[in-house]
LOFI-704642 format. One line per 5 residues: number of its first residue (from 1); their letters; for each residue x, y, z of C-alpha. Coordinates in steps of 0.5 Angstrom, whole numbers, plus 500, padded with zeros to 3 digits. Each point is the difference from the previous one (the first is absolute). Example, Ala and Ser with C-alpha at 12.3 -4.5 7.8 and 13.67 -1.06 7.14 Angstrom:
BEGIN
1> AS> 525,491,516 ~ 502,507,498
//
This chain:
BEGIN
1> XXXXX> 500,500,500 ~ 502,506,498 ~ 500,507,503 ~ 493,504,501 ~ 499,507,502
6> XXXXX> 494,504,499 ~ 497,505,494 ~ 501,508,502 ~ 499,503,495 ~ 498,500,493
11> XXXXX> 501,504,493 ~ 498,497,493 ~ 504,494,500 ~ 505,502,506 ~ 500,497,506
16> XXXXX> 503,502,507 ~ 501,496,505 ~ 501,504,508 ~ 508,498,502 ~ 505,496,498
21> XXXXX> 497,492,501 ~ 506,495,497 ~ 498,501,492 ~ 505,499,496 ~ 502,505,493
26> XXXXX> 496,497,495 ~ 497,496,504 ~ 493,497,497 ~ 495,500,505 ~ 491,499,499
31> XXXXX> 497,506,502 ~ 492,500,504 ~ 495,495,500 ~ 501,499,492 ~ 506,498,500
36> XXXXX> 502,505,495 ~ 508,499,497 ~ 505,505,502 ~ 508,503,502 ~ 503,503,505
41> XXXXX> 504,506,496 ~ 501,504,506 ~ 503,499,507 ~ 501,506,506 ~ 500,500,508
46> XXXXX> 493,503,498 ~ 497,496,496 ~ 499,495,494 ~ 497,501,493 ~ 497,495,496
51> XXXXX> 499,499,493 ~ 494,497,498 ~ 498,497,494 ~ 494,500,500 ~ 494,505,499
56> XXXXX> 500,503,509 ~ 492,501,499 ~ 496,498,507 ~ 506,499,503 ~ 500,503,507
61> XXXXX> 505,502,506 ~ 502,495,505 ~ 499,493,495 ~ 506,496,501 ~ 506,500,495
66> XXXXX> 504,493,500 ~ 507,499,498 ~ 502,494,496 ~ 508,501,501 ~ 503,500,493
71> XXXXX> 500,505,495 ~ 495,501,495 ~ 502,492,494 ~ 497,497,495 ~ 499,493,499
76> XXXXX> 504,498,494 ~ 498,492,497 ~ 497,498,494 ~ 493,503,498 ~ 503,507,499
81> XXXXX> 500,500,493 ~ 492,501,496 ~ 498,503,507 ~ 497,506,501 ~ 503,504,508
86> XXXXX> 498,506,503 ~ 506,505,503 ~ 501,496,506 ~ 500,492,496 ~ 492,499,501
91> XXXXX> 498,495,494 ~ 494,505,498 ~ 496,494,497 ~ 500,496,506 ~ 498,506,504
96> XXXXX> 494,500,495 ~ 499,492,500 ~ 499,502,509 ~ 497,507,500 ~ 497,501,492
101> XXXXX> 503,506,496 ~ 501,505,505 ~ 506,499,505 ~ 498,501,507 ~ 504,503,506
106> XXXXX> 505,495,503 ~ 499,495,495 ~ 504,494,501 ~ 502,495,495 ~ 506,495,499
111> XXXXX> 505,504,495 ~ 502,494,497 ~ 495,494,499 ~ 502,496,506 ~ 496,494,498
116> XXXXX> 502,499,493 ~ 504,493,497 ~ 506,503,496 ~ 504,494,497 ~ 506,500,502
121> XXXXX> 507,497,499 ~ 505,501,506 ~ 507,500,497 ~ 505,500,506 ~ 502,494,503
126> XXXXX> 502,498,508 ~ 507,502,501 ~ 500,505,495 ~ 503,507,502 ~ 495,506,500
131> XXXXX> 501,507,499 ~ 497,507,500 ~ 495,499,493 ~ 500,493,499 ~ 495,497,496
136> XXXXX> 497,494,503 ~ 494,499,495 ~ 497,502,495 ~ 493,501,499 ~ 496,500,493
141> XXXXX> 496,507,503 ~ 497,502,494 ~ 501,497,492 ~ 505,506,498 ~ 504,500,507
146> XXXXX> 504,495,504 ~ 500,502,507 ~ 507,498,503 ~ 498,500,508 ~ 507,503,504
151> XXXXX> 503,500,507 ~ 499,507,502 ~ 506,504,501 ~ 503,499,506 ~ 499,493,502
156> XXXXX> 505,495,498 ~ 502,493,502 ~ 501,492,498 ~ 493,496,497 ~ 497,495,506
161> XXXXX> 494,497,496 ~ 495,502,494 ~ 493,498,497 ~ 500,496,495 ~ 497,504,493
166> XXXXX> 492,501,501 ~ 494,505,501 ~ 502,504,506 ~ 498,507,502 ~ 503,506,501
171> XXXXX> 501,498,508 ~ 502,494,500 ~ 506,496,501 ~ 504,500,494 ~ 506,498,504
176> XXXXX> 505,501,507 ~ 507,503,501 ~ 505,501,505 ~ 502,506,500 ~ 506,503,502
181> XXXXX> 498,502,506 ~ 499,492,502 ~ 491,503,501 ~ 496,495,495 ~ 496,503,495
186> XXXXX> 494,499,496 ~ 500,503,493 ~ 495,500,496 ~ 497,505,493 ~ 498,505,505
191> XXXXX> 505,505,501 ~ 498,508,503 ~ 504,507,498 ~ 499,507,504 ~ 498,503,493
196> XXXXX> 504,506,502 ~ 507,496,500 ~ 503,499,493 ~ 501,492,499 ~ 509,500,501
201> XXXXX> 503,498,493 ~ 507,497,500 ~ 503,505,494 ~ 497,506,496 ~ 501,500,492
206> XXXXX> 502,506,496 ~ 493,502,495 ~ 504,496,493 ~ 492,497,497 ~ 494,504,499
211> XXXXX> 493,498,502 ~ 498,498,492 ~ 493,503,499 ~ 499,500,493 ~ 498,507,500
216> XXXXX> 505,503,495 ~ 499,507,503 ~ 502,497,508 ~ 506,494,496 ~ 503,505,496
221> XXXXX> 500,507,502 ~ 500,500,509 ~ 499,493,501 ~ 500,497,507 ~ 505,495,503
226> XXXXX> 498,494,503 ~ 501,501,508 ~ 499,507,498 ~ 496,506,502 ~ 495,504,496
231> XXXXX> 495,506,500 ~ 494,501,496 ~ 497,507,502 ~ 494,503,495 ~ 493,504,503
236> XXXXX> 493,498,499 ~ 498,495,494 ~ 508,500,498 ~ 500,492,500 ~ 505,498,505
241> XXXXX> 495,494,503 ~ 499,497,492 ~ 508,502,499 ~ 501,496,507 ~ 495,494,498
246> XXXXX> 505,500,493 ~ 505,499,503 ~ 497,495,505 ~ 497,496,495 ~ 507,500,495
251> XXXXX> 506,501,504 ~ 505,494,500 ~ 498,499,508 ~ 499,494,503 ~ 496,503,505
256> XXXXX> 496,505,501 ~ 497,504,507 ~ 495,505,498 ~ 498,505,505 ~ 495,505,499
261> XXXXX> 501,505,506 ~ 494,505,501 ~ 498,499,492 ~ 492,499,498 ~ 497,493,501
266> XXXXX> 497,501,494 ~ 507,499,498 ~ 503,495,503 ~ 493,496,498 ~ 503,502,493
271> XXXXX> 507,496,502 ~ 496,495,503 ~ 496,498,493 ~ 505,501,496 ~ 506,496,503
276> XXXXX> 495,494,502 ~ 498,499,492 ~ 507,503,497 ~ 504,494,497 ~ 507,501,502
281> XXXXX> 505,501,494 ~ 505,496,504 ~ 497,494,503 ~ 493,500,497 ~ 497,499,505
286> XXXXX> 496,506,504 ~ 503,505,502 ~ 499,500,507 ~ 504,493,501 ~ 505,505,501
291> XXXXX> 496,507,503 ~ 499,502,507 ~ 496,505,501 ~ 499,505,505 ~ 494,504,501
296> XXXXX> 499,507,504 ~ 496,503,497 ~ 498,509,501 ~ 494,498,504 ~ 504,494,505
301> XXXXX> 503,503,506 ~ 505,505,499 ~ 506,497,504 ~ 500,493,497 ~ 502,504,494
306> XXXXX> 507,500,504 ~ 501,493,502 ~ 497,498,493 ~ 507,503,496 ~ 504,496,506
311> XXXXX> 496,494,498 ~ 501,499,494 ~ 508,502,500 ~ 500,493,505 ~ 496,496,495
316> XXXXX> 505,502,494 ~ 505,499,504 ~ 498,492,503 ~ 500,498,493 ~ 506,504,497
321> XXXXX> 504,496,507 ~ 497,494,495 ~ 504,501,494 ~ 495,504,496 ~ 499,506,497
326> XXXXX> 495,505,502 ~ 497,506,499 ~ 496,505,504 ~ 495,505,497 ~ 498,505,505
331> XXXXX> 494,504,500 ~ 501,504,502 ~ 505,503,505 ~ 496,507,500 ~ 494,497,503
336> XXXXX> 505,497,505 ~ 504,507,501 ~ 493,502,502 ~ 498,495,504 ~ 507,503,504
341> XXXXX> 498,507,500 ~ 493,498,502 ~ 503,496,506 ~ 506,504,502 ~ 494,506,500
346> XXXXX> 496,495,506 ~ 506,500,503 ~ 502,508,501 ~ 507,499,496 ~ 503,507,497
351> XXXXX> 499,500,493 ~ 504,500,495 ~ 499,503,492 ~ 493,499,498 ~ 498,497,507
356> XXXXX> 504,494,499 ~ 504,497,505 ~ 507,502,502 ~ 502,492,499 ~ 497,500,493
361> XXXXX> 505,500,496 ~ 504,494,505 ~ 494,496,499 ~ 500,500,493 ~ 507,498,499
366> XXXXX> 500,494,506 ~ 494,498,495 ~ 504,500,493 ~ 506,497,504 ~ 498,494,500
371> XXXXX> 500,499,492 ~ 506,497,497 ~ 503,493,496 ~ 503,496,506 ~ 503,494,502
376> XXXXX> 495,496,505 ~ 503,497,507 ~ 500,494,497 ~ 504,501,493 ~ 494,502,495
381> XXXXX> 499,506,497 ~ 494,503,500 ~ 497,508,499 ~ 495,506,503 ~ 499,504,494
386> XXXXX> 495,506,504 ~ 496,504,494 ~ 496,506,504 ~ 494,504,498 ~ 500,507,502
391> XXXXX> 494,504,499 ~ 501,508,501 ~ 495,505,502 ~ 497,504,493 ~ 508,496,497
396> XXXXX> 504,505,504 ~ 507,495,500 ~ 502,506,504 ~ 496,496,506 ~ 504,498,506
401> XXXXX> 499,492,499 ~ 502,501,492 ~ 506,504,502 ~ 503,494,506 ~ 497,494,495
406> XXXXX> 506,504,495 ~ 505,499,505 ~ 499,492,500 ~ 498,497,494 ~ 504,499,494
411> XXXXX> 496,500,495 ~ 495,506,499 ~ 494,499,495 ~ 497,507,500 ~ 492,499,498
416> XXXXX> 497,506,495 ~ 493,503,499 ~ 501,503,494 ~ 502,493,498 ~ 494,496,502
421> XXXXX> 496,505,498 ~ 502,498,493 ~ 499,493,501 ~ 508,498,500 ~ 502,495,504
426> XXXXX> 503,498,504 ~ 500,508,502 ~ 507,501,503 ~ 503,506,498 ~ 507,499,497
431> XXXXX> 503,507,501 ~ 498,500,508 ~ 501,493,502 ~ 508,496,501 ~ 503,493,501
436> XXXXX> 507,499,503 ~ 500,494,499 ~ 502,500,493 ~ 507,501,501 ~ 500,494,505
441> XXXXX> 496,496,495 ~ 504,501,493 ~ 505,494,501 ~ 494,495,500 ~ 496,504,494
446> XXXXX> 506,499,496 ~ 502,493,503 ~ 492,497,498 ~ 497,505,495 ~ 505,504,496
451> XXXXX> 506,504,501 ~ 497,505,497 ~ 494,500,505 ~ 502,506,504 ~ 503,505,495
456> XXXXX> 493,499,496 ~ 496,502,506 ~ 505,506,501 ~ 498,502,492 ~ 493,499,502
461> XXXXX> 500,504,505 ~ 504,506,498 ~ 496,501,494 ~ 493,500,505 ~ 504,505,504
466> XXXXX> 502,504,493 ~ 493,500,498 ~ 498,504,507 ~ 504,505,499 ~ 498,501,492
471> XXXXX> 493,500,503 ~ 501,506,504 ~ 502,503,494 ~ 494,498,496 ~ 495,502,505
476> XXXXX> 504,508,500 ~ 501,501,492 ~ 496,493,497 ~ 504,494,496 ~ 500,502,493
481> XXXXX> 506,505,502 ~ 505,494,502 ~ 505,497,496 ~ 498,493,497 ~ 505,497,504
486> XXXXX> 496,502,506 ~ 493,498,497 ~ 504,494,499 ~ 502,498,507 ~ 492,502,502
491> XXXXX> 497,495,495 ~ 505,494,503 ~ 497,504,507 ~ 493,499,498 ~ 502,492,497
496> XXXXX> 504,499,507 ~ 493,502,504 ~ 495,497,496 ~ 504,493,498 ~ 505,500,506
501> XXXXX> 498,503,506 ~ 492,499,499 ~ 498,492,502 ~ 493,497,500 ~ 498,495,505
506> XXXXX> 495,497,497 ~ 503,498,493 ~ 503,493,501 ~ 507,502,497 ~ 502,507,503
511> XXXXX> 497,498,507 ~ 506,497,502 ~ 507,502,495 ~ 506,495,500 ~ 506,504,501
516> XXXXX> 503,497,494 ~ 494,503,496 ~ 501,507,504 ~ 508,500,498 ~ 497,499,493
521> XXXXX> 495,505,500 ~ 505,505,502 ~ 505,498,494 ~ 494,501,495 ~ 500,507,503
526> XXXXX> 506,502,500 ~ 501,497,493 ~ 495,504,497 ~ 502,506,503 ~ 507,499,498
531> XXXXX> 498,499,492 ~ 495,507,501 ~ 506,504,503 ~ 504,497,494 ~ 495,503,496
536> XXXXX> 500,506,503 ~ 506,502,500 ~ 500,499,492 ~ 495,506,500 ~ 494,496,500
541> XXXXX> 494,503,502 ~ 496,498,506 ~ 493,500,497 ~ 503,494,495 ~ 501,496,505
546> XXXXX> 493,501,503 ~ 497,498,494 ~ 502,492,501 ~ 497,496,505 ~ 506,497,502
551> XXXXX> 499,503,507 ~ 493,498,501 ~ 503,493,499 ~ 504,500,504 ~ 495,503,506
556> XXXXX> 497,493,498 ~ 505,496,501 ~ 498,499,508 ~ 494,496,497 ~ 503,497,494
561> XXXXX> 506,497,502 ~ 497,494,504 ~ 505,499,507 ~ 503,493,498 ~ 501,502,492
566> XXXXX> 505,505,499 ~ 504,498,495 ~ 494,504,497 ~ 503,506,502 ~ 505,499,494
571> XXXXX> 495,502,495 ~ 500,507,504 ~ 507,501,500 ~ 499,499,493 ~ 495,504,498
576> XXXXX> 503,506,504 ~ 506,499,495 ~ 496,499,494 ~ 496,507,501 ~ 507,503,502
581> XXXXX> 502,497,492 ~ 494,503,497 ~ 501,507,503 ~ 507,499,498 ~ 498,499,492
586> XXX> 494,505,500 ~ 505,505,503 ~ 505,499,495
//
């Protein structure tokens, strides 16, 4: 039995305990007769204050909050995966199997089936050595996923006795060690992790492959590193869920934790739907064999929108400890910083920029620190790679959660309205948003896709930045002023834009792009550009060239070349040759 002490005070979702009674920091305790989850986030001689995670309505001053002794955990064993949790890893189907579709107060149900049979094969046998992380079994948890069942970190020691291969649950004995401090220790699939600590690793990898996402304007011009880090910031209707959802459905992952922190029900509905039905490209079977989903929607309560980001980063990070890769997409941290501002309100804390707290920007940095390619403790190599939603007021990146989220991440996606507007998608905005990761990146473009690769991309981009200097001109004195070699460089912009950067998630070859196709895209482009400017610098005109259909063509090629035939891309190098040699003739 834990601690016990007596409500005082009560403010929203912060509690007050009179005194200080024997709680612990971070102590999870039950609050009232309902027993409503919280945390003890504050300890003084004077008092002891609680964060509940749960809505506070009804409760009074004098009911009972009880200890439980530890820290605020999750439960971490096969059921994760095609699951749908609250922030504090409540199933919210077996919550509404209990109570209906609303969740009550102080709902308590198991955060793992604890019922179940998984079949399991037990992999260690008696007299075998055991460290931190060891795999002891293997679980098949879902038709995409084998659930590989570890020591916790910590524990360690040599294999007494083990099962034979069956159906067990998630707490029965699977097997007994002796570890090294001579105590006898059941092990079982259950394991439990404080969400606030990072899992430990034995080394942390350089950022040297990217996150493949088959979105050319991600993989070509800012991609992501696998075990990295990124930002996707964009105003009301920019599409940052639907560019979040592509990456999830796409990327070269083998896991993906979805958290949706303070979103609209409506959609993480969406996200229910379309990944229950969604074949996955990679296993092809349903996508959310390998999803977890965490939901805390606008109207939960506010604190769990703390805890929610924190749960996730756990459950990424005990599937990275079993070898694979994994991808988190977080939206979004905004509706997070606010669930701090909110809280840090209730508690009288001085404000810092905008009401936010002081500690805004070390708890942003303590969350994207946990990304990275490392090497497990117990020799496999595994990954976190953290991709966060900002969602600023009116799209001011100039808001204190932008600014801090652009002092951790790597990879910043800048999301346009202009653009959306227009109906290019994905929005991102080539001028305002960076990757640095291309540096760290170029070894493995050169080794796997072609060594030109990057000098490409820096071509591409050079002409992209041109065209938004020549577009200031343009805006102030109009085109026909320009010389033909910069209404060259406007028309390969606008070929760049409309074949290149635009893409289409609904047509079956430009949702998802191989590299090698991108590689070979750029090459075409460049091509023409370089036969046009050929042309031009022998005084032909511009109009001229306009009047083939040679760039339209090429616009197209992102339909008409189908991902696994690109030989076909041949007939447009020789088609650019042939309109060069025509041009030639006629000129002569």
């Amino acid at each position: 039995m834990g601690v016990t002490g007596k409500i005082y005070g009560i403010n929203g979702p912060v509690v007050s305990i009179l005194g200080n009674l024997g709680f612990q920091m971070n102590e999870m305790v039950y609050v009232g007769e309902t027993r409503l989850v919280g945390e003890v986030i504050g300890l003084t001689k004077e008092k002891t204050t609680i964060q509940v995670y749960e809505e506070t309505s009804g409760l009074k001053p004098g009911e009972t909050v009880e200890g439980t002794g530890g820290a605020i955990s999750i439960t971490l064993a096969p059921g994760i995966l095609n699951n749908i949790f609250d922030g504090i890893e409540r199933p919210l189907q077996a919550i509404a199997d209990v109570h209906g579709v609303f969740i009550p107060k102080g709902a308590e149900v198991d955060s793992l089936d604890r019922k179940k049979r998984w079949e399991t094969n037990v992999i260690v046998q008696p007299g075998e050595r055991v460290g931190p992380g060891s795999v002891i079994a293997t679980v098949q948890e879902t038709k995409s996923i084998v659930h590989r069942v570890m020591l916790p970190p910590g524990v360690s020691g040599e294999v007494l006795s083990v099962l034979p291969d069956g159906a067990y649950t998630i707490e029965e004995e699977l097997a007994r060690i002796k570890t090294d401090s001579g105590e006898e220790r059941v092990l079982t699939m259950a394991q439990k992790w404080p969400i606030r600590i990072p899992r430990p690793v034995a080394k942390r990898y350089p950022a040297d492959r990217p996150l493949v996402t088959g979105q050319r304007i991600l993989d070509t011009l800012f991609p992501i590193a696998k075990g990295g880090t990124a930002a996707i910031p964009g105003g009301f209707g920019t599409g940052k869920t639907m560019t979040q959802h592509q990456l999830a459905k796409w990327c070269d992952a083998d896991i993906i934790i979805y958290i949706g922190c303070g979103e609209r029900g409506n959609e993480m509905t969406n996200v229910l739907e379309e990944f229950g039905e969604l074949e996955d490209p990679q296993t092809g079977h349903l996508l959310m064999n390998r999803t977890a989903l965490i939901a805390n929607t606008s109207n939960m309560p506010v604190a769990a929108r703390e805890a929610s980001i924190y749960t996730g980063i756990t459950l990424a990070e005990y599937y990275r400890d079993m070898g694979y890769h994994v991808a988190i997409m977080a939206d979004s941290t905004s509706r997070w910083a606010e669930a701090l501002r909110e809280l840090s309100g209730r508690l009288e804390e001085m404000p810092a920029e905008e009401g936010f707290p002081a500690y805004l920007a070390s708890r942003l940095s303590a969350f994207y620190e946990r990304a990275g390619y490392v090497e497990n403790l117990n020799g496999s190599d595994g990954s976190v790679t953290i991709i966060g939603a900002v969602s600023p007021q009116g799209g001011d990146f100039s808001e204190p959660v932008t600014q801090n989220t652009k002092r951790f991440v790597r990879c910043f996606l800048a999301l346009d309205k202009s653009l959306a507007y227009a109906r290019h998608y994905p929005a991102i905005n080539w001028l305002t948003s960076y990757s640095e990761y291309v540096g760290d990146l170029s070894d493995w473009y050169s080794n796997h896709i072609g060594v030109n690769f990057v000098a490409c991309r820096n071509r591409i981009l050079d002409i992209l930045t041109t065209e938004n200097r020549l577009n200031e001109i343009v805006k102030l004195i109009g085109s026909d002023v320009l010389p033909d070699d910069q209404k060259l460089i406007l028309e390969i912009a606008r070929v760049i834009r409309l074949g290149f950067l635009q893409q289409n998630a609904f047509h079956k070859e430009d949702t998802f792009v191989p590299m090698e196709k991108q590689l070979k895209m750029m090459e075409v482009i460049l091509h023409l550009y370089e036969r046009c400017k050929a042309l031009i610098d022998m005084n032909m005109p511009m109009a001229l060239l306009r009047e083939s259909d040679v760039f339209e063509k090429i616009i197209a090629i992102k339909y008409d070349v189908p991902n696994q035939e690109l030989a076909l891309f041949d007939n447009y190098d020789r088609m650019i040759e042939e309109f060069y040699q025509h041009l030639m003739a006629t000129n002569a």
